[in-house]
N, C-alpha and C positions, 0 to 999 in steps of 0.2 A: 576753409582751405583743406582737403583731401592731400593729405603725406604723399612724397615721393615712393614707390614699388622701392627703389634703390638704398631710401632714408631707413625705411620698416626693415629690409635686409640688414643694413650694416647693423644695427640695434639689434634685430636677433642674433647676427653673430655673436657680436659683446657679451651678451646677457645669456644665451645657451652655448655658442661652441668652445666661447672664451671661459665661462661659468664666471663675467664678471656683475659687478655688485650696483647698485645706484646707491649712494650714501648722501641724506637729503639734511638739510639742517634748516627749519623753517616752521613761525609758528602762522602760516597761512592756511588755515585749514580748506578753503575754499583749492588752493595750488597742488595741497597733498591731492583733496580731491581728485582733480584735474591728471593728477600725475600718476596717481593708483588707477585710472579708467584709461591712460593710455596703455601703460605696460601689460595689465591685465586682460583686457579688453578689446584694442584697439590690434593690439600687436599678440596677444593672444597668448603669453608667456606663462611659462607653466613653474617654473623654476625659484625659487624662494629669492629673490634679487632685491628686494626694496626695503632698505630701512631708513626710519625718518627719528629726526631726535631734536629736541628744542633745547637741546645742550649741547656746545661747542667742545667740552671736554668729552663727555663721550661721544662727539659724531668723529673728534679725533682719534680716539682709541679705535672705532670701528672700522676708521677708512687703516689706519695702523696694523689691527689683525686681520684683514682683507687680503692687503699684499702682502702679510707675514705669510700667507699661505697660496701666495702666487697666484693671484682673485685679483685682474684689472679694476678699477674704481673709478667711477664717474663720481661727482659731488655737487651735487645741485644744491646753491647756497643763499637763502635769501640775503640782501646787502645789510638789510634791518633787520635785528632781530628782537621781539619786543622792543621796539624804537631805539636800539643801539645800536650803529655800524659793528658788522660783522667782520671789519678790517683786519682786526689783530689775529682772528682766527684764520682768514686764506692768506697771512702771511706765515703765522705757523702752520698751515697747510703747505705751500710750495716750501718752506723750506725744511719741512723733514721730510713731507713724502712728496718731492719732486715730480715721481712720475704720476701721478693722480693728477685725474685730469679734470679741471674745475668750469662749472656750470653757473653763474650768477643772475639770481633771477631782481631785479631791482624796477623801480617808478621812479627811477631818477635816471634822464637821460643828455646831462647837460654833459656839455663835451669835456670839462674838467674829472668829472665822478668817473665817467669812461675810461680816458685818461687812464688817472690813477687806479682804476681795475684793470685794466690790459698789463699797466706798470706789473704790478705785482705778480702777473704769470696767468691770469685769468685765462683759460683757453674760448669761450664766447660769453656773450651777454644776451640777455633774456627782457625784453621788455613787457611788464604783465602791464591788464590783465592778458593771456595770451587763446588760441586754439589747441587743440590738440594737436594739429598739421605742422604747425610753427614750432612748438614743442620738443617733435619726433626730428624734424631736420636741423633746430639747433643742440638737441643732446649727440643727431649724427655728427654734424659738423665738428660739435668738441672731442668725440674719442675718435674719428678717422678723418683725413686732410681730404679733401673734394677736389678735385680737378690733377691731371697730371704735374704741373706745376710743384702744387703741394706736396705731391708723394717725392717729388726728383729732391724739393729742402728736404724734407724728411729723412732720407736716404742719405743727403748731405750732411747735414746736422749728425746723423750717426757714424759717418766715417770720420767726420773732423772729430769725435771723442777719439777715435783711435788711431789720430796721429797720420790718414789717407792723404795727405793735403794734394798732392798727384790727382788723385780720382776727387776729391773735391772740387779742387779747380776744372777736370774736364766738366763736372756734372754743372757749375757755375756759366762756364759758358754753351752748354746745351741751353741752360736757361736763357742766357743773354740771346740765341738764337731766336727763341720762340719769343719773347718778351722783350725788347729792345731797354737797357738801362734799369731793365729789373731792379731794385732797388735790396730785394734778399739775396737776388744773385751777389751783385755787387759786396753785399756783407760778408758773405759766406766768402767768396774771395779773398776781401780783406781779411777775415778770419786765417785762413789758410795760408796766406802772406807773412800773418804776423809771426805764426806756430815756427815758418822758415827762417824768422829772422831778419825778414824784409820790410821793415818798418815803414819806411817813407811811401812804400811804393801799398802796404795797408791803408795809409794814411789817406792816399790819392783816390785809394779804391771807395772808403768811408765817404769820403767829400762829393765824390760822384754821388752815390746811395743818395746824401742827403738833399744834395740840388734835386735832383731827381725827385724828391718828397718829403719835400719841406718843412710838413708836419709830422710825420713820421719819427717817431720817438729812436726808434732804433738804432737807425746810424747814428743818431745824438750821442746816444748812450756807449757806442762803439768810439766814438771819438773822444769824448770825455775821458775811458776811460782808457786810451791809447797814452793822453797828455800827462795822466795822471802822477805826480812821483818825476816828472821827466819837465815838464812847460804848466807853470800853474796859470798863467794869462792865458793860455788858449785854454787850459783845463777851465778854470773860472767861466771863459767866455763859453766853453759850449752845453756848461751847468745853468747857467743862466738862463740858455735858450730851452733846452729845458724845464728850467722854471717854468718861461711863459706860457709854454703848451701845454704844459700839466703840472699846474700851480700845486696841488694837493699833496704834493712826494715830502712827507714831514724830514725824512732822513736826508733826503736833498740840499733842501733850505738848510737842516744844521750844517750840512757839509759847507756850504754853499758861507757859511760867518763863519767855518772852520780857517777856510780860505782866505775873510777879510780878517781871522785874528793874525793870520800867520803875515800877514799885510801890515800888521799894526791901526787898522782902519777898524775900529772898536765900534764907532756909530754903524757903519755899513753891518758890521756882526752882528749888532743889536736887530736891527730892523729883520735880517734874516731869522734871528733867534727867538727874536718874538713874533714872526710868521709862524716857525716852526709850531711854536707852543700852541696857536692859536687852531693851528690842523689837530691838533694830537689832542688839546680839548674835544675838537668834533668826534673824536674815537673813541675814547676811554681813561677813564681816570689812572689806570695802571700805567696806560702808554705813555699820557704825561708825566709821571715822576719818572720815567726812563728816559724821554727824550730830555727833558731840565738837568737830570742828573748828567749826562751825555755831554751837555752843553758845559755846566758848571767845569766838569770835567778836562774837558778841552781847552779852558781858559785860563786853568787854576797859576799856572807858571807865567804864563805872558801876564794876566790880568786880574790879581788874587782880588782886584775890589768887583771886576763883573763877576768872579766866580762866588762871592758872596751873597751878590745879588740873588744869584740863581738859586744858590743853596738856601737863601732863605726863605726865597719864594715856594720849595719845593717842601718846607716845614709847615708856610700859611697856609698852602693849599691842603695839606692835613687836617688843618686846625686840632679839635680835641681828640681823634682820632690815631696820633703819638703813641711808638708802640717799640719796642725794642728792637724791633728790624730798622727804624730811622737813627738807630745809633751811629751807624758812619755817617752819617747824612750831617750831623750834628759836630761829629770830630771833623770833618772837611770845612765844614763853616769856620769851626773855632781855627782849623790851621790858614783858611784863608785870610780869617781876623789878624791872626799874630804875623801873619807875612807883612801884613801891613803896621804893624805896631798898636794896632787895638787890640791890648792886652787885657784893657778892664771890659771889652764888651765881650772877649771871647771868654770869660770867665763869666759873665752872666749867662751867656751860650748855653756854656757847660753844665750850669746851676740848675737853667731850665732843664736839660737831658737828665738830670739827675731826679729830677721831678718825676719822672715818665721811669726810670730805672733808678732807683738808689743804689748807690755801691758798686754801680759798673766800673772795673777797674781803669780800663781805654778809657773811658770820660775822666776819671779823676787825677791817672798822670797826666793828662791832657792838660789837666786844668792848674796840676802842678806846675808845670813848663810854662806857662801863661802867667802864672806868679812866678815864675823866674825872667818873667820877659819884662815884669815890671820890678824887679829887684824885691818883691817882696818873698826873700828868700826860706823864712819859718813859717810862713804861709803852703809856700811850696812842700815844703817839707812835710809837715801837716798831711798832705794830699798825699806824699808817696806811701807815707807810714800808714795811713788806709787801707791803699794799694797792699801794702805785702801783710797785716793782718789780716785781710783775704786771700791772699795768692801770694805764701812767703817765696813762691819761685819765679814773682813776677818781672822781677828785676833780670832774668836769666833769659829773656826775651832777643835780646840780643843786646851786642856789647856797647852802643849807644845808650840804650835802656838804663844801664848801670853807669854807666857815664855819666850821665843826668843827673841822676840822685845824687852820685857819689858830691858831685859840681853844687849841688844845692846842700849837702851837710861842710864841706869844703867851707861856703860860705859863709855858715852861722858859725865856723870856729868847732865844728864836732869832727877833727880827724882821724879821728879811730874810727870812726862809722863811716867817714870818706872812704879811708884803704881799703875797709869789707870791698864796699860794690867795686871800687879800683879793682882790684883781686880780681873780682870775678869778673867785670869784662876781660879783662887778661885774660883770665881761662877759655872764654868765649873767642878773643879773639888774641893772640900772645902778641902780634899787631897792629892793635889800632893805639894807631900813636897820640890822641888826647889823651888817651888814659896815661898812657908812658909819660908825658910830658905832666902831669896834675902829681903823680903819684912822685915823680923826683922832686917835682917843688913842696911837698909834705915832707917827703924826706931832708930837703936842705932846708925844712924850718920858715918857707916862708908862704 
């Protein structure tokens, strides 16, 4: 297939008038190929424009100093890169450099993987193996909009950053002229609606969009998050639909059991949260401990025994690999254990952590507190006197901190070591009235 005259123009623009850059991230050598014999070659470019890197961290830094120095960026991205989803990298793509415009070259074309790359901000998709003609008109398509339609959004889209919602709305129903029930028209309206204050009448505008295109993620996303904070049934239900169209959105599905926690519908949170996990394995091992943690996180108050679950699943998946960054990982377990009253398992918790770090002070008043939850109070004690042989200012943490201790020498009958930390949350806080209340019952002897 022979490139569009119009396709090979807008690419020269880019690449000489613009002086912008192609930043390629791809270990296909057959694609680089491919892609160094259009630019060069085909299109005839004279201009130093194409860098290719089989690392996501420096194909970041380069699309980075690109537009640090006002150099447009295209990003042609394979989906796989040595057989890992390249997902985590184009979502730290759109979300630092927004305006980089992304190219996904992928062999997977089922309508879920789609989907969830359009989700993400993807500006087109690339099905290999490809032509060079296919090529030239999908790198045009992604850095300039093709047809008048596109340019009037585009134009749209940039006046509603600056608040035009007047000239949005006319440009909206120019659209609706030429395109009956336009579906971006109808968005863009709603958008403009909402900026005024005109909620209901956003709302009407959305639900249009979406009759109008059913699968159409957009208005989905526009009415979701209309609901959001304000109607969690209809927010719920239009997340859901969602779901079904593009099952893949791992941050979704967790929203999506944030919503059945806030329900008290724990089974229904599970089934979502163990979707969740089960996407976020197909990405990457980092993404999973973020997404679990995410989860654990969100439950810890409603449901301290599902947030244990998760915490401790997010330690299995470690295995011997335990490292002093999973330290809070480990004090959230243990705080999840003693909300429940499993004081002796969250003290084996702590034993393990201690295994991996000896002498962390966080683990071992932890573990204090934990032998105060089972009344074994010289136990505790034990653990804090650790604690401030390491860090004799550890107690100065804040006026709880000292509170603590002060509560567990109080208990074995050592009052004069109580008053110290009394004392000094006082100083911390002159305030906090446990201390007040502990420190006069020392003084009246009982």
């Amino acid at each position: 297939m022979l490139p569009s005259p119009k396709f090979d123009q807008d690419l020269r623009e880019f690449l000489e008038t613009q002086h912008g850059y192609l930043v390629m991230l791809s270990d296909d050598p057959l694609f680089v190929r491919t892609l160094r014999t259009t630019v060069l070659k085909t299109l005839g470019i004279k201009a130093d424009c194409l860098e290719i890197y089989q690392d996501s961290g420096q194909a970041l830094r380069g699309v980075r100093d690109h537009l640090g120095n006002k150099s447009p960026v295209l990003v042609l991205a394979d989906r796989l890169l040595r057989g890992m989803p390249t997902l985590e990298f184009l979502r730290s793509l759109k979300g630092a450099f927004g305006e980089a415009k992304i190219l996904v070259m992928t062999q997977e074309t089922s309508k879920e993987s789609l989907s969830q790359l359009y989700e993400l901000g993807v500006d087109s998709v690339l099905t290999k193996p490809v032509s060079v003609g296919t090529l030239i008109e999908k790198m045009a398509g992604a850095i300039k909009p093709q047809g008048k339609i596109s340019q009037l959004v585009q134009e749209a889209k940039r006046l509603l950053e600056l608040g035009e919602t007047a000239k949005v709305k006319q440009i909206s129903l120019a659209i609706l002229k030429v395109k009956e029930k336009s579906p971006v028209a109808l968005m863009l309206m709603g958008d403009a609606l909402l900026i005024e204050g005109k909620r209901d009448e956003a709302i009407k505008a959305y639900e249009v969009a979406h009759q109008g295109a059913t699968l159409y993620l957009e208005p989905l996303k526009k009415l979701a998050g209309v609901h959001q904070g304000e109607d969690d049934d209809n927010y719920l239900h239009y997340l859901k639909k969602l779901d079904v169209i593009s099952p893949l959105n791992t941050e979704r599905k967790c929203e999506i059991g944030k919503v059945y926690v806030r329900r008290n519908d724990m089974d229904r949170a599970e089934v979502y949260f163990g979707e969740a996990i089960a996407n976020a394995q197909r990405e990457a091992s980092t993404y999973v401990d973020q997404i679990v943690s995410e989860i654990a996180e969100s439950v810890s108050d409603a449901s301290p025994a599902m947030a244990e679950k998760y915490y401790f699943k997010i330690l299995e998946m470690k295995g011997e690999s335990l490292s002093k960054e999973d330290m809070a990982t480990f004090n959230r377990l243990g705080i999840a254990l003693r909300k429940q009253g499993k004081w002796k398992e969250a003290i084996e918790n702590y034993k393990k952590a201690l295994t991996v770090v000896p002498g962390d002070e966080r683990v071992l008043y932890n573990m204090g507190l934990a032998y105060g939850d089972g009344q074994q109070h010289r136990q505790a004690v034990d653990c804090y006197e650790q604690v401030l042989r390491r860090d004799p200012e550890f107690h100065r943490t804040a006026a709880v901190v000292s509170f603590n201790i002060a509560s567990s020498y109080h208990l074995i009958k050592q009052n004069g070591r109580a008053k110290e930390f009394l004392q000094a949350a006082l100083e911390i806080d002159p305030q906090h009235q446990a201390s007040m209340r502990l420190l006069a019952r020392i003084d009246a002897g009982s």
